[in-house]
N, C-alpha and C positions, 0 to 999 in steps of 0.2 A: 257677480262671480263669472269667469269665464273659465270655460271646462274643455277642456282637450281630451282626447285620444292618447292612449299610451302609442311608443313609438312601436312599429312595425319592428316583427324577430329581426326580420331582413330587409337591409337597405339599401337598396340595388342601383347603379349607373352604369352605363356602358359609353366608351369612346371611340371613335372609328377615324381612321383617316388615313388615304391616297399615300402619302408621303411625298417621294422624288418620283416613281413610278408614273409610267404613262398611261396605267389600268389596276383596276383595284381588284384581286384575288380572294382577299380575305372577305370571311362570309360568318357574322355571330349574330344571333338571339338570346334574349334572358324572358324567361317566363315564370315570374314571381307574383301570381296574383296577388292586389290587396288584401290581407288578413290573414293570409294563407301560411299553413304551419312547414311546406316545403314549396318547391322551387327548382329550375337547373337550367343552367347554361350549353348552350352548345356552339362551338367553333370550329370551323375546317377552314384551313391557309392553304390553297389553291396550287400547284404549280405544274406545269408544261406552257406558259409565254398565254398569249391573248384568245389562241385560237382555243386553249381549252383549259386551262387553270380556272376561269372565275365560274366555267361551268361546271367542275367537278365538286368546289363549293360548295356550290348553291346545289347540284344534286344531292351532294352528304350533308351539309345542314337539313335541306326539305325532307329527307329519308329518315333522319334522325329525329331532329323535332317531331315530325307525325307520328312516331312509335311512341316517343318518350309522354304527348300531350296522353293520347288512349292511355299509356301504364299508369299516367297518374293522374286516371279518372279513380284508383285504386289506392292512396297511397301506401296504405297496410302491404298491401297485394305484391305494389313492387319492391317492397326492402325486404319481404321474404323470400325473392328470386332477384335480390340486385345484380350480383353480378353477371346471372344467365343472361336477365333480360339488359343490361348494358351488353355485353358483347355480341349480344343475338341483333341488336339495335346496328352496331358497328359491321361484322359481317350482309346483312341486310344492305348495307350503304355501298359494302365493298362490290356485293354481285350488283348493285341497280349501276357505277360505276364499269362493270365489264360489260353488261346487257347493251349500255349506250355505245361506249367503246366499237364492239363489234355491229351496229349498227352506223355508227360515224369510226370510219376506218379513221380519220384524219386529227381522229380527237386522241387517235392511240398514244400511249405514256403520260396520259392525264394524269394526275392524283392529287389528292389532299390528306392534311395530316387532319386529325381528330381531338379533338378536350372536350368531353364532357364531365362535369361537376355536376353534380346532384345532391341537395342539400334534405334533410327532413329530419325536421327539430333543429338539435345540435351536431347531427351526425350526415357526416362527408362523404358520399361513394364517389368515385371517381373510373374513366376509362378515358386513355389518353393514346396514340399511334401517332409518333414523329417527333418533332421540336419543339409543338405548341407550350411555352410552361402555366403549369397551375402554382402558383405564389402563395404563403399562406404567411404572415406579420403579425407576430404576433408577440408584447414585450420587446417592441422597440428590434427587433430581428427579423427579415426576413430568409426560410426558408422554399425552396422548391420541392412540394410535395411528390408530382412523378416522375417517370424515371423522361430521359432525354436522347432520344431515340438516333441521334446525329453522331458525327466522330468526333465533338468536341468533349464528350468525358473519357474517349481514350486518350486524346490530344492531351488533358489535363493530367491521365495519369504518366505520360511521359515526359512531363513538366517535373511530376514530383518523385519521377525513379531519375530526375539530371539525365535524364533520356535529349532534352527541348528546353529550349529557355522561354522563360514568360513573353517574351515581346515576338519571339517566332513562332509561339503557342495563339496568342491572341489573332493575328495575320493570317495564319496557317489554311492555305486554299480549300485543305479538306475538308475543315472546321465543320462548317455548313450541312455536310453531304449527310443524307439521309440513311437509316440502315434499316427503317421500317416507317411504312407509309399506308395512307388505302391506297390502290390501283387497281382493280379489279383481277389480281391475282394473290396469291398467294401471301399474309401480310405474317410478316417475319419474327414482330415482338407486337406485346398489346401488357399494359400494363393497366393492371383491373384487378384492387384489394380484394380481399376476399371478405375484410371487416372493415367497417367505417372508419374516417378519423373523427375521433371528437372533439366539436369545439366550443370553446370557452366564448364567455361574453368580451367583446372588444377585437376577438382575432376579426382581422380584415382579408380576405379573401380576393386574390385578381389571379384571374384566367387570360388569358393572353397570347397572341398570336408573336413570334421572335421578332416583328419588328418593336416590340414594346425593348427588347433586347439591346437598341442599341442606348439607352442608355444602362450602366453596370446596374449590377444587383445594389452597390452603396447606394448610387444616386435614384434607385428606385427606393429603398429605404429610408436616405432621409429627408424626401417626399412625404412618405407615408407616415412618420415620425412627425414632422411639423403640422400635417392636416388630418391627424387620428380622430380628432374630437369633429370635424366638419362634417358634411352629410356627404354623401357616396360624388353624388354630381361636381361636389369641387376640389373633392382629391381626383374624378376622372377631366378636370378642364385643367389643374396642375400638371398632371404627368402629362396628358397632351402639349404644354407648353413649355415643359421640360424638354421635349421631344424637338420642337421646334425652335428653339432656343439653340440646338445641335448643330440645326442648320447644314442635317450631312449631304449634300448630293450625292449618294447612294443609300438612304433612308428607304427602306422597306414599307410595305404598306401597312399599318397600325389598325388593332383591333383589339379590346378587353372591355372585361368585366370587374369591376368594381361591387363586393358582396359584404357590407360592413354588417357582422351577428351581435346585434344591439340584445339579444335574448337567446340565452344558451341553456334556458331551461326544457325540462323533460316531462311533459304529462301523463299521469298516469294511465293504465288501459284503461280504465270503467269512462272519464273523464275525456278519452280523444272521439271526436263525433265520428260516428259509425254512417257509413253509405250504404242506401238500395245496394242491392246486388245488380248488374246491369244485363240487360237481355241477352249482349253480345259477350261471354267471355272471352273470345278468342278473335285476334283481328286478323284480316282475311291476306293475307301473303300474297304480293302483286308487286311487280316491277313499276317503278314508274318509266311510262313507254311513250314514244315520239309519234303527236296528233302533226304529220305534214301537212293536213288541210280540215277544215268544220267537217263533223262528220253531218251529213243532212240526216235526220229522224220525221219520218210520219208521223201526220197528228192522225189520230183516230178519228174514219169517216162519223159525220156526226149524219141524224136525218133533219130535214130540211123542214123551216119550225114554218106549220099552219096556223095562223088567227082564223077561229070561225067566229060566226056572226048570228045570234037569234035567226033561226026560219024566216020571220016574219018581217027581215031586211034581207033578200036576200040578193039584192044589188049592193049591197053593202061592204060582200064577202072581198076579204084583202086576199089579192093572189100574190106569192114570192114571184119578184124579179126573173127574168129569165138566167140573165148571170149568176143568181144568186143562187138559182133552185138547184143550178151545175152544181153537184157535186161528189162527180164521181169519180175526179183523179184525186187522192191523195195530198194534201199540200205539207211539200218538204220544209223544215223550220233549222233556223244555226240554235242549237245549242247555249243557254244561256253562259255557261263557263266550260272552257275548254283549256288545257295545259300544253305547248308546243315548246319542243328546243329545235331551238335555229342551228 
């Protein structure tokens, strides 16, 4: 008899790729331990050119992730304060964004857009700033669960007041343009439920950064349509090949998450395992901040070790080195791990 493991709630893959681009902006992680009853993704699409897009990324991914891992050292903890601790998460990102900013004048008009998905159980929190779409297929239909932070849902509604026709709508230069971002100022819309979505067993779940975009919302669907039943990893090596099948020379850089809820059930309270309470409730609020060089740390004067020797040998006695007995300057050491932006 051979025995398996029932299948994991969540079946997670992620895809990334460069595209036509000469540099890669987009910045995702998925943190869905093995066994684990939640999970969540985080994504920020990078933009101000080379000199500071993939670092405004990687600041708001590393800013976000590190709150998001501590809150769900807790998970009870964080779906009682989701949406505080989602946007306190986002805000956080946006000031570590202006700290740097005004430290690297030359990085000014950096920003990135934000998705994060947060999943625990059956039930969806979500905060999103910009274009990035969260995808939710489910019954053979894909819908776009947040809102689209860009000028292309006024574009589309000028489409359907015969305002713009479809083929000058799709073109449409301004399409693109952002109307809420992070930048280390003031961020204009933030779309952040106030109650979960819930999902059912089968919906498939993609978080994505707009170059997943350039293929339409059909051809994302009936992707997802013909590989529902496959595992996370080969609907995320299809839509990459969908992608490149395009063949666009102006293809954006590519970046998702792939979330199929194989298990849409709900445990009851007595039955969800309970956690220690942890020493630290409160996590310590700190910018991440620019090491330009090793910081050198004193080791602690230690005293200088004697071997004695029986009386009764006492030509035997071992004396310290004279180099060795020196020890009275200090000796400075690098740091085993230290964090620098270039």
């Amino acid at each position: 008899m051979i025995w398996r493991s029932r299948e994991p709630r969540y079946d997670v893959a992620s895809g990334i790729s460069q595209g036509a681009r000469d540099y890669q902006e987009d910045a995702i992680t998925a943190d869905f331990p093995v066994g684990a009853e939640a999970g969540f993704v985080v994504l920020a699409d990078g933009m101000g050119g080379h000199a500071a897009g993939d670092v405004a990324s990687k600041i708001v991914l590393t800013e976000v992730y590190s709150e998001l891992k501590f809150q769900f050292a807790n998970v009870a903890s964080f779906e009682a304060n989701a949406p505080e601790i989602l946007r306190g998460v986002a805000s956080h990102a946006n000031d570590t964004l202006r700290h740097h900013s005004r430290i690297h004048p030359e990085t000014n008009g950096m920003g990135a857009t934000l998705v994060v998905p947060a999943l625990v159980e059956n039930r969806l929190w979500w905060i999103s700033v910009g274009d990035s779409p969260l995808f939710l297929f489910r019954n053979g239909k894909l819908h776009q669960l947040n809102e689209d932070h860009s000028m292309a849902p006024q574009i589309d509604l000028m489409v359907q007041a015969g305002l713009l026709d479809a083929q000058t709508a799709a073109t449409h230069p301004d399409r693109n343009c952002l109307i809420s971002v992070l930048m280390g100022s003031k961020v204009a819309r933030i779309d952040c439920p106030a109650q979960p979505f819930e999902l059912k067993a089968g919906d498939i779940v993609v978080c994505a950064s707009d170059g997943l975009q350039y293929l339409t919302n059909a051809q994302i669907e009936k992707v997802l349509t013909r590989y529902r039943k496959v595992r996370s990893t080969e609907i995320a090596e299809r839509l990459l090949e969908e992608l490149m099948r395009l063949d666009d020379p102006d293809q954006d850089n590519i970046s998702f998450t792939v979330i199929k809820v194989n298990d849409a059930s709900v445990r009851p309270m007595p039955d969800r395992p309970m956690r220690e309470a942890m020493a630290v409730t409160t996590r310590p609020r700190g910018l991440t901040t620019v090491a330009p060089e090793p910081v050198l740390v004193p080791l602690p004067v230690a005293e200088p070790l004697q071997l004695v020797v029986p009386e009764s040998e006492p030509d035997q006695r071992v004396e310290p080195a004279a180099e060795e007995a020196d020890q009275d300057a200090p000796s400075p050491v690098v740091p085993r791990r230290f964090a620098a932006l270039g």
